[in-house]
N, C-alpha and C positions, 0 to 999 in steps of 0.2 A: 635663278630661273624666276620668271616670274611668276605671277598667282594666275594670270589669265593663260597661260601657257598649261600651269599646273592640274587647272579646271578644264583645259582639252583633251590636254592628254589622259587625264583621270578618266573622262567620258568616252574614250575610244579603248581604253582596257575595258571601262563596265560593260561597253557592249558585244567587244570581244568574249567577255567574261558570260555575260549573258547568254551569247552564243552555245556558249561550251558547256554550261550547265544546264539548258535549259533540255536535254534528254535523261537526267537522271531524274530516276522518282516518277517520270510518267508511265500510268498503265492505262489500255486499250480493255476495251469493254470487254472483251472476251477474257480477257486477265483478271479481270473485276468480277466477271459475272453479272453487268450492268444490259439492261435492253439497251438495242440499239434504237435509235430514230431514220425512220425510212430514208433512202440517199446517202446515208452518209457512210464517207470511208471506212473502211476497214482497221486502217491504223491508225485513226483519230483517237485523241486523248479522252479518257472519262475522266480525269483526277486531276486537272491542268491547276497550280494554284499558283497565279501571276506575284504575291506575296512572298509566296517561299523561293519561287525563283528570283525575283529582286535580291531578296535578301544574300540568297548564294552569290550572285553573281556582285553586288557590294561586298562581302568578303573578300572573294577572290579578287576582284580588281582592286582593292585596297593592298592586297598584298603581293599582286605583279606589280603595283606602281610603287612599293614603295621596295622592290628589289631595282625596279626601274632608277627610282631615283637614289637608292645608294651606288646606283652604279654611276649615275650623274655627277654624284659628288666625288666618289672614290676614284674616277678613270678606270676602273676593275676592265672593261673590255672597251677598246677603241675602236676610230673607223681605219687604225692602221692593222690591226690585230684580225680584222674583215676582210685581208687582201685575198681573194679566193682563187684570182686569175693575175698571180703578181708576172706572170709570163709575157701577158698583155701589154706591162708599163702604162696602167692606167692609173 
């Protein structure tokens, strides 16, 4: 594989990964006991810390990609092993 492949597909778990973390660990004013600012949502974050979710979410995409890529090397699941509609003959 190559390293510019490695470095796409690394950045599309991080953001996957981002995704996925980026609801744990946040609390809403009323959970805080934080004033609100006039306008603003109800469910908005008081505790939002762009730092700690990076971080999570570089964990975790480090360690999707790198089951990712033992599976790459190992063949463990293929695109033959993915036949879901083998009825079809596709």
């Amino acid at each position: 594989m190559k390293w510019t492949s490695i470095i796409a597909i690394y950045a599309l778990f991080w953001v996957l990964a981002a995704f996925l973390v980026m609801p744990f660990g946040v609390r809403t004013h009323d959970e805080l006991g934080v004033d609100k600012v006039p306008g603003q949502a109800l469910s908005a974050p008081a505790n939002f810390n762009p730092r700690r979710l990076s971080i999570r979410a570089t964990v975790l995409a480090a360690v999707l990609f790198g089951l990712y890529y033992a599976n790459y090397v190992n063949h463990w699941i293929t695109v033959e092993d993915l036949d879901i509609a083998p009825w079809l003959g596709i």
